[in-house]
N, C-alpha and C positions, 0 to 999 in steps of 0.2 A: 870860368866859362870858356870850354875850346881852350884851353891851356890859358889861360888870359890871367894876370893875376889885378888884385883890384878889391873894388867894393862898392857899395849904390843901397839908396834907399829907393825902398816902395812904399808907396800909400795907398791904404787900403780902406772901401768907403762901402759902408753894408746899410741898408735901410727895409725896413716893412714896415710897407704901410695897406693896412685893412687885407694882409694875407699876400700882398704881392712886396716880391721881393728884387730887391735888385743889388745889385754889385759890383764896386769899379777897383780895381788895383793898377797900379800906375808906378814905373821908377819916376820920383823926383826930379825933376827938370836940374842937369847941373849936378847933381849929386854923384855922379861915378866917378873911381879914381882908376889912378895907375892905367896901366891896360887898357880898363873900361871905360876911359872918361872920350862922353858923348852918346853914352847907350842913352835908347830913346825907349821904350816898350812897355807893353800892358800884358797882362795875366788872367788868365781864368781857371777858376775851379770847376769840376763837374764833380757831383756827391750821386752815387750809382747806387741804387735801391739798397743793397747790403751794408749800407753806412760808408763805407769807403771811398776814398777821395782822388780826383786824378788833376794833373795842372797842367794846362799851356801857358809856354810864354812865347810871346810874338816880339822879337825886338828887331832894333837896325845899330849899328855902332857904327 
């Protein structure tokens, strides 16, 4: 990441219930190494009519 060498888990948490959907991804608290340790941040997907997928990530290090 930005030249950063390293590595970090994400957790990622999907539910529907009665047609609504919801979705959280999240790096692991503590989980980053090397470089990255301290990254803090969340993730979103967006799925665009033609199936296709795009992602933000929002972090802080």
């Amino acid at each position: 990441m930005h030249g950063r060498r390293g590595s970090f888990v994400v957790q990622h948490n999907a539910v529907s219930v009665r047609g609504e959907q919801s979705l959280t991804i999240a790096v692991v608290p503590d989980s980053a190494t090397g470089e990255l340790r301290g990254l803090r941040g969340t993730m979103g997907i967006t799925v665009a009519p033609d199936g296709s997928h795009s992602y933000t990530f929002d972090y802080t290090l």
